[in-house]
C-alpha positions as CSV (number, residue, x, y, z in Angstrom):
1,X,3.3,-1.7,-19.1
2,X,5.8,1.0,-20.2
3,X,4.7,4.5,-19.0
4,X,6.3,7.8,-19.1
5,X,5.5,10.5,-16.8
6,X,6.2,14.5,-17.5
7,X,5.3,16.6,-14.8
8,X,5.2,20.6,-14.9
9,X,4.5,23.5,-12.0
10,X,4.8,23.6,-8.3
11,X,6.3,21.6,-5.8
12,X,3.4,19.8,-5.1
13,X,2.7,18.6,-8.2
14,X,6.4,17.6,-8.9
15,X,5.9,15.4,-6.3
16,X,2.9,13.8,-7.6
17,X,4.1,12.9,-10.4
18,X,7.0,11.1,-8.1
19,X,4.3,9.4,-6.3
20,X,2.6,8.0,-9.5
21,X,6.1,6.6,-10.5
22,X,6.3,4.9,-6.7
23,X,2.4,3.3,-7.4
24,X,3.1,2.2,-10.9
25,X,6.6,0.7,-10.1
26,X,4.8,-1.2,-7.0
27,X,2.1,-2.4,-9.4
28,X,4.9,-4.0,-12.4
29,X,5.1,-1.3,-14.4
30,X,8.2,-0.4,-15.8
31,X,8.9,3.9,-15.6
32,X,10.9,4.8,-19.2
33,X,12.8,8.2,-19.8
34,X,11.6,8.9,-23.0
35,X,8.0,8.9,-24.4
36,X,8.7,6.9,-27.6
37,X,10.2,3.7,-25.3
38,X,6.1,4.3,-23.8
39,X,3.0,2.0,-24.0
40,X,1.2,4.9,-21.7
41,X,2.3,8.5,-21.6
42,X,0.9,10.7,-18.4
43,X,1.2,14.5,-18.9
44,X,1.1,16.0,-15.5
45,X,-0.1,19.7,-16.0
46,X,-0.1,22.9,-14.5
47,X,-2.7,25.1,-15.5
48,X,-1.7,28.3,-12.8
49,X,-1.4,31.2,-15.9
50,X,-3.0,31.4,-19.4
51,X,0.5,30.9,-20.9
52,X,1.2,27.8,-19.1
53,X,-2.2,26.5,-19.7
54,X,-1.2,27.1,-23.8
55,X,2.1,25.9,-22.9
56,X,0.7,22.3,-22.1
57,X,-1.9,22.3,-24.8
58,X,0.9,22.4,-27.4
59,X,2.9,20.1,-25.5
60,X,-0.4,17.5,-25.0
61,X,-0.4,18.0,-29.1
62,X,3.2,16.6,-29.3
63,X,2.9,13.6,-27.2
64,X,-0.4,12.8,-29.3
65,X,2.1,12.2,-31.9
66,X,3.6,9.0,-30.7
67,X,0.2,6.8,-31.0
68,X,0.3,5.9,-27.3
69,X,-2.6,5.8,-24.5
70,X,-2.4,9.3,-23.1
71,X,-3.3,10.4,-19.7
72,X,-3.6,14.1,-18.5
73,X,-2.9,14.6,-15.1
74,X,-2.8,17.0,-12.5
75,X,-4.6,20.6,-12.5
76,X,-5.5,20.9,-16.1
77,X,-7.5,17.8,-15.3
78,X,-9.1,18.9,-12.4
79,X,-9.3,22.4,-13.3
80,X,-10.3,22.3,-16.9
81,X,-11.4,19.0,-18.5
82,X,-13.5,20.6,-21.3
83,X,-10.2,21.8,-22.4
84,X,-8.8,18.4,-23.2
85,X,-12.1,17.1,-24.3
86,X,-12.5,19.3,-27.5
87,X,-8.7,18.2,-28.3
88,X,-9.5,14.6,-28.3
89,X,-12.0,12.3,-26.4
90,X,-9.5,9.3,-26.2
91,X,-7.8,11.1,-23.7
92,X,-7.4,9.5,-19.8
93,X,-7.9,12.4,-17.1
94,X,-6.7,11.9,-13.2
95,X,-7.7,14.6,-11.2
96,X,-5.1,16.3,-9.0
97,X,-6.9,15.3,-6.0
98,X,-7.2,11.5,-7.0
99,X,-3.3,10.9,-7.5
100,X,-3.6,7.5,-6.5
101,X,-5.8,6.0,-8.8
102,X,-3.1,6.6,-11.5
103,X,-2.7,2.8,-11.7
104,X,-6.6,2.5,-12.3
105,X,-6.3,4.8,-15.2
106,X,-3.1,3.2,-16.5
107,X,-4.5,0.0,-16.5
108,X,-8.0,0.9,-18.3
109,X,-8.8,-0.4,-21.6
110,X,-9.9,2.8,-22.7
111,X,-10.1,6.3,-21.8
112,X,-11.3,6.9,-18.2
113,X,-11.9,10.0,-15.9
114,X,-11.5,10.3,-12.6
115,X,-12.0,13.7,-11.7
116,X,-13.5,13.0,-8.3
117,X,-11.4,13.8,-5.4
118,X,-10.2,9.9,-3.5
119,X,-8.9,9.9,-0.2
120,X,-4.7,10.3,0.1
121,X,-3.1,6.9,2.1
122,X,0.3,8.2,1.0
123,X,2.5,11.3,1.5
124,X,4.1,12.4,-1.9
125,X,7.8,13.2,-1.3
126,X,10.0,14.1,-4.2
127,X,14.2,13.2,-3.0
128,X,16.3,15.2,-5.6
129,X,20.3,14.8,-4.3
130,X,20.3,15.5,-0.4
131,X,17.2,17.6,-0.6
132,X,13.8,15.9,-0.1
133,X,10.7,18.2,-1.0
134,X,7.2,17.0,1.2
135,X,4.0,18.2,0.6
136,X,2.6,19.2,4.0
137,X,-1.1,20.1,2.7
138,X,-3.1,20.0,-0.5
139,X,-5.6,22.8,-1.0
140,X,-6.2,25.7,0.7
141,X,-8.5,28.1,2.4
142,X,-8.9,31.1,0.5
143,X,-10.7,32.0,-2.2
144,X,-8.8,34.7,-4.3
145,X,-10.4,36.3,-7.0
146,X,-7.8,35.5,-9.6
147,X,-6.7,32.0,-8.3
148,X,-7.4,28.9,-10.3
149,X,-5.1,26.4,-8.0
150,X,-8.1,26.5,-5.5
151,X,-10.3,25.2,-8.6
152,X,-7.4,22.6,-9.2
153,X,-6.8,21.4,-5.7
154,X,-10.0,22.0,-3.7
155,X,-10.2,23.2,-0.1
156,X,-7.4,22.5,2.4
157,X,-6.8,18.8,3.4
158,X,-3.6,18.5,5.9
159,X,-1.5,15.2,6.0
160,X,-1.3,13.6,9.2
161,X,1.5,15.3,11.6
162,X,3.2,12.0,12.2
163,X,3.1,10.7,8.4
164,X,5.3,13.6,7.9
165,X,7.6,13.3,10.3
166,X,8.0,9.5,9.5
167,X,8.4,10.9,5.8
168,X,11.5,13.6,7.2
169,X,12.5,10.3,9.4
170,X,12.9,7.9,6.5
171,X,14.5,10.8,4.3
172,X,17.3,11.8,7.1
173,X,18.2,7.9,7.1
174,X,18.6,8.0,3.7
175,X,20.7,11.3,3.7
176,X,18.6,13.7,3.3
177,X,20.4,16.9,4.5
178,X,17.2,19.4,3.4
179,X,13.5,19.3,3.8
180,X,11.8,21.9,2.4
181,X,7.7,21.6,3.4
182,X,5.4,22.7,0.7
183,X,2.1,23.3,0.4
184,X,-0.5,26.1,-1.7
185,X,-0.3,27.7,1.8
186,X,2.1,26.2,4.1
187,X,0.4,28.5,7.3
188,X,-2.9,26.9,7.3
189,X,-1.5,23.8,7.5
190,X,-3.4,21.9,10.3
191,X,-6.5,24.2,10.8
192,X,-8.8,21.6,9.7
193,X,-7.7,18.7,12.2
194,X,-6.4,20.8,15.0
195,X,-2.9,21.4,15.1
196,X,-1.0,24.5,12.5
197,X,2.5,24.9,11.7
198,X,4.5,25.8,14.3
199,X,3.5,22.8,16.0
200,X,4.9,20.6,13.0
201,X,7.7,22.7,13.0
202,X,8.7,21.5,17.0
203,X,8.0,17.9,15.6
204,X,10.3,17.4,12.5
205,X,12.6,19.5,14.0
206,X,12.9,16.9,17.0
207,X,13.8,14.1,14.6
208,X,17.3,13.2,14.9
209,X,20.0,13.9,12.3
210,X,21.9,16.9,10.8
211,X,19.7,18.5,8.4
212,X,18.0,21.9,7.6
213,X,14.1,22.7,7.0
214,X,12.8,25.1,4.7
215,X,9.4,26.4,4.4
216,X,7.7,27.1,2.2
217,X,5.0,29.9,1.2
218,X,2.4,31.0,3.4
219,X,0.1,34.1,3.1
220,X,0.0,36.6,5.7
221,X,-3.3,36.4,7.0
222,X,-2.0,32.3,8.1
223,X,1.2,33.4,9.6
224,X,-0.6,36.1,11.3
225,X,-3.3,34.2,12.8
226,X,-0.4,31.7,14.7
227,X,2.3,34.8,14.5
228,X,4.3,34.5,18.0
229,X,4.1,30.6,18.0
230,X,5.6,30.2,14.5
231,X,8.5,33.2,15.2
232,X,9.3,31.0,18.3
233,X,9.1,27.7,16.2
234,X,11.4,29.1,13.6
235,X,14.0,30.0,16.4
236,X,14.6,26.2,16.2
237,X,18.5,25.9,14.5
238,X,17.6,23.4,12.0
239,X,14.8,25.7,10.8
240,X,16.4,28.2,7.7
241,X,15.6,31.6,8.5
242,X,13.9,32.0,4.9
243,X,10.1,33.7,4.7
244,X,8.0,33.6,2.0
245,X,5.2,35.7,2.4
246,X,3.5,37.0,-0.9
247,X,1.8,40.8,-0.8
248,X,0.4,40.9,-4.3
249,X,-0.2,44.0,-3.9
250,X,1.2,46.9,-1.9
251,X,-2.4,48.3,-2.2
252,X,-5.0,47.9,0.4
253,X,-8.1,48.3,-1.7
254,X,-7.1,46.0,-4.5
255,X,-5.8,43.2,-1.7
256,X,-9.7,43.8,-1.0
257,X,-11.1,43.3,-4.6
258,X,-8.9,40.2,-5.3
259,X,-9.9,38.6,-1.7
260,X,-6.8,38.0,-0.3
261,X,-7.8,38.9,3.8
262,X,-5.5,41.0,4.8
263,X,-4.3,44.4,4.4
264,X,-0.8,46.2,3.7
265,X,-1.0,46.7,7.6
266,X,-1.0,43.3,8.0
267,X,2.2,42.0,5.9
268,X,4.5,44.7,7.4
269,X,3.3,43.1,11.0
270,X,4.6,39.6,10.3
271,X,7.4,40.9,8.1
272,X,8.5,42.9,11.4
273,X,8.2,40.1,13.8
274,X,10.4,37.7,12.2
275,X,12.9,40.5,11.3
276,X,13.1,41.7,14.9
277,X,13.6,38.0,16.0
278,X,16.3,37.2,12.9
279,X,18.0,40.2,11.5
280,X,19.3,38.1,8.8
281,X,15.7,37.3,7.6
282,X,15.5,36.2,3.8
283,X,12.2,37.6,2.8
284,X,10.6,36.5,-0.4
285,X,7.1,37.6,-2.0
286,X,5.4,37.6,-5.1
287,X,3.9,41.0,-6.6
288,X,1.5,40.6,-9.3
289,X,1.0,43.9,-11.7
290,X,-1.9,44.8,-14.1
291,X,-4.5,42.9,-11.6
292,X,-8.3,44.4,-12.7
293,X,-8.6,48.3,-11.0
294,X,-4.8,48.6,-10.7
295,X,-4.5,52.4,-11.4
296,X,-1.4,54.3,-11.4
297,X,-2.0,55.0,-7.7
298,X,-2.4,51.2,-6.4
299,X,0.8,50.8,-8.9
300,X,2.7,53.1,-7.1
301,X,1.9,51.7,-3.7
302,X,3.2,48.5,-4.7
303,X,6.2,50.1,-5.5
304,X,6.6,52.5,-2.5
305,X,5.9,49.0,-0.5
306,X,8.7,47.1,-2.0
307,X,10.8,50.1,-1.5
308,X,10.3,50.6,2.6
309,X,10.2,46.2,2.8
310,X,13.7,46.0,0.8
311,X,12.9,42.2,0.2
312,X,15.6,39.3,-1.0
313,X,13.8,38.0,-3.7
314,X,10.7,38.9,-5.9
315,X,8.6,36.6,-7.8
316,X,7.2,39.2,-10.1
317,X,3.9,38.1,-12.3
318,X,1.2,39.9,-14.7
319,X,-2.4,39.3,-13.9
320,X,-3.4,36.9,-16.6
321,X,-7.2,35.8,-16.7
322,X,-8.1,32.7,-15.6
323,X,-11.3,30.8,-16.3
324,X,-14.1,30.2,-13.1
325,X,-12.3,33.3,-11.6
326,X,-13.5,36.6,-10.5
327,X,-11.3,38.4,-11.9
328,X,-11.5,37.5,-15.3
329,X,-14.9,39.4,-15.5
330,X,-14.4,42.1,-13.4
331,X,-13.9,45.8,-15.1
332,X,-10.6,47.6,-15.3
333,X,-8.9,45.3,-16.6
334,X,-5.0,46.5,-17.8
335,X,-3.5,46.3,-21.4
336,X,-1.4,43.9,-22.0
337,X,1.3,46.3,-23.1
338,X,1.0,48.4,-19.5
339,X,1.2,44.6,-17.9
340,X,4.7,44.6,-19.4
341,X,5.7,48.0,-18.4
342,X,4.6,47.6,-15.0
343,X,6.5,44.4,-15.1
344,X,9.6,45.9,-16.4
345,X,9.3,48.6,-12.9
346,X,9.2,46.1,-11.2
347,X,11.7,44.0,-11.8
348,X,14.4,46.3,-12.4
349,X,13.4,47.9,-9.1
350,X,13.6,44.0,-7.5
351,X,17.0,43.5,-8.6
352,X,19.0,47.0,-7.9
353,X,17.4,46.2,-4.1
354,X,18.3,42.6,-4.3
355,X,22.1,43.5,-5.5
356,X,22.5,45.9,-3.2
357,X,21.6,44.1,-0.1
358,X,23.8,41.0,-1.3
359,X,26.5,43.3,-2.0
360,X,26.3,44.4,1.5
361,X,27.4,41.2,2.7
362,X,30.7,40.9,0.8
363,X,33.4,40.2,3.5
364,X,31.2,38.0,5.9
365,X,32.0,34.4,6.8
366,X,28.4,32.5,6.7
367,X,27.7,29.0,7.3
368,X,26.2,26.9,4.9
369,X,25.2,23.8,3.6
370,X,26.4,22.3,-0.1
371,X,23.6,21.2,-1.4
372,X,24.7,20.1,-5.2
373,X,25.9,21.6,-8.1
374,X,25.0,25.0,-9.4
375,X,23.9,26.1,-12.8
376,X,27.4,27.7,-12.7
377,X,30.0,25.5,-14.6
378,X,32.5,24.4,-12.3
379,X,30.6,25.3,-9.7
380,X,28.7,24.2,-6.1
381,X,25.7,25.6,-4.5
382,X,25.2,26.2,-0.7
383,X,22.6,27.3,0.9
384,X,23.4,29.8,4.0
385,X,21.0,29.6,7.0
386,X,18.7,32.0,5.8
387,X,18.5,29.7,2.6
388,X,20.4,32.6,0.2
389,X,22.1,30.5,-2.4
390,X,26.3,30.9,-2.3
391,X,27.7,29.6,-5.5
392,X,31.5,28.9,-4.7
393,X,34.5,26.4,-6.4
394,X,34.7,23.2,-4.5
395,X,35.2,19.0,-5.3
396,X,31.8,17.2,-4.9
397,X,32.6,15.5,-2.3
398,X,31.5,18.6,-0.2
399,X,27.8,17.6,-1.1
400,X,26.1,17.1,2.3
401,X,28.3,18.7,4.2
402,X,27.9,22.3,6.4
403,X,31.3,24.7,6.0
404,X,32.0,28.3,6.4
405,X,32.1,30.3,3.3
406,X,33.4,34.0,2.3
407,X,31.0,35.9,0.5
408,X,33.7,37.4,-1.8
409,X,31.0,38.4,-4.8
410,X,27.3,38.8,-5.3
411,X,24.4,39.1,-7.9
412,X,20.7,40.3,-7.2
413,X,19.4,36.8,-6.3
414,X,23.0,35.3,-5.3
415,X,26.0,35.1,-3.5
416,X,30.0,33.9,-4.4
417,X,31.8,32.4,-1.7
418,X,35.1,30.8,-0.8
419,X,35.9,28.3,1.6
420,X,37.7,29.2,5.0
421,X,38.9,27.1,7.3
């Protein structure tokens, strides 16, 4: 059969959708770009915010156009089935956590479920150019208040160690030059068979071959718990001095109400442990505004936070209610219109600290690695080794390769570079 896959959201599920590609192509099916060439169309969905949720609604709507078998996949499955049930009963569904029974579904005469979760045999890895993204852990161990991924993707299940280090292996031989591990929460990774993080770290990076690793997210009460082991672990070369470590919050009693297990106190620790170990730290978080309770006060803790923490980059959000959450019931919840305003604070706050401190690199010589083109006509991206991206004029042939650039411009999020030699 003919099937065309669309996938939506995180890295994770990017690379299911990848995965279900691999298991249909092994089985004879034949993957098509476009959903008209399609005997079976599989909507992979992301279901994280109540926009995104309508987002694939209308989109499920569209492909229900073209008369073919459809299949939803991925969170909205797992997280919400009813949703899809009330639009149309001849709809497949494939759990997010039962990935590889995609071929089971395709091949159905009729509409099937499979919402249960099945046991993973393979590692989804998603190659895009010289960058290969692997999924480290599925799940996690918290249980947030607002969070509807832990609905979606169950509690923490780790991958094997040495499944992904033959994954980073296989990549590297076939020129991979960036492995960025992913998970809901990269520092957890390991707690439920015995090992963590810093001890995959040592292992992928021991694999032989040029190449950088990136992690990804992790929440502070995980980096915290294995704190000294992972600062050591990251002093590794091939590891990119990059953090992503969201607060939420800068206040303490809201981090309390939403359940996220740790305090204020808590973020500055790790923050200040890497930063004393690698003064060139990237820092990311993620600050969500208008969550239930947030008063002016808690608002303006947040913003005092972000102010003494100076990070790279923000991921700003509003609190949108989910369903099977906490939080969408609990009281004091925020207008929509102070969600934006808050938002708005935020972000411009975000970006004058973001410009300045990438201003305050213009004159330094950094090496980096070109990882592809940029969004920037004319233009390639690098990544320095604290993973900021340098956008600089260069033939493609540079792809793969580590050189010294000249930071000569810069934006809030970016830097422009020239070669030296």
């Amino acid at each position: 059969m003919r099937v065309y896959i669309e996938s939506y959201g995180c890295a994770m599920n990017m690379a299911d959708g990848h995965l279900m590609a691999e298991l249909l192509a092994e089985a004879g099916h034949t993957i098509v770009d476009r959903p008209e060439e399609a005997d079976v169309i599989i909507l992979n969905t992301c279901t994280v915010r109540s926009d995104t949720e309508r987002r694939m609604v209308r989109r499920l709507r569209e492909l229900m156009s073209y008369g073919r078998r459809l299949v939803v996949a991925g969170c909205l499955a797992s997280a919400q089935p009813g949703l899809v049930y009330k639009i149309s009963r001849d709809i497949s569904l494939l759990s997010a956590r039962a990935v590889e029974a995609v071929r089971e579904v395709v091949e159905a005469n009729g509409p099937v479920y499979v919402l249960e979760p099945r046991p993973r045999e393979r590692l989804p890895k998603l190659l895009h150019g010289i960058s290969i993204t692997i999924p480290i852990a599925e799940g996690c161990l918290g249980s947030c208040a607002y969070c509807i991924v832990r609905v979606a993707r169950g509690p923490l299940r780790s991958y094997r160690p040495e499944a992904i280090v033959r994954a980073v292996e296989e990549a590297v031989r076939r020129g991979a030059r960036e492995v960025r591990l992913t998970a809901q929460d990269t520092g957890v990774y390991g707690l439920d068979m015995g090992t963590n993080l810093a001890e995959l770290l040592r292992a992928v990076c021991e694999v032989e071959g040029l190449f950088m690793v990136r992690v990804g997210m992790m929440n502070p009460n995980a980096a915290l718990r294995i704190l000294d082991d992972l600062v050591e672990a990251y002093k590794d070369p091939k590891v990119y001095k990059f953090l992503h470590l969201p607060v939420q919050t800068g206040d303490d009693r809201l981090l309390k109400a939403m359940r996220r297990n740790y305090t204020v106190e808590d973020f500055l620790t790790v923050v200040d442990a890497f930063r004393r170990e690698f003064p060139d730290l990237m820092l990311a978080t993620d600050i969500m505004v208008g969550l239930p309770g947030e008063d002016e006060e808690a608002f303006r803790n947040t913003l005092e936070l972000l102010k003494r923490v100076r990070p790279d980059k923000v991921h700003v959000a509003r609190f949108t209610p989910r369903p099977h959450t906490k939080a969408a019931s609990m009281p004091g919840q925020i207008p929509e219109p102070e969600k934006k305003r808050r938002s708005r604070i935020v972000t411009a706050l975000v970006l004058k600290i973001g410009l300045e401190k990438n201003r305050a690199l213009i004159g330094r010589r950094l090496a980096c690695l070109v990882v592809g083109r940029s969004g920037r006509e004319g233009q390639l991206e690098a990544r320095a080794m604290n993973y900021k991206p340098v956008y600089f004029t260069g033939p493609e042939v540079l792809v793969g390769d580590f050189l010294g650039l000249e930071i000569i411009d810069a934006g809030p999020y970016y830097l422009i570079g020239r070669a030296y030699y």
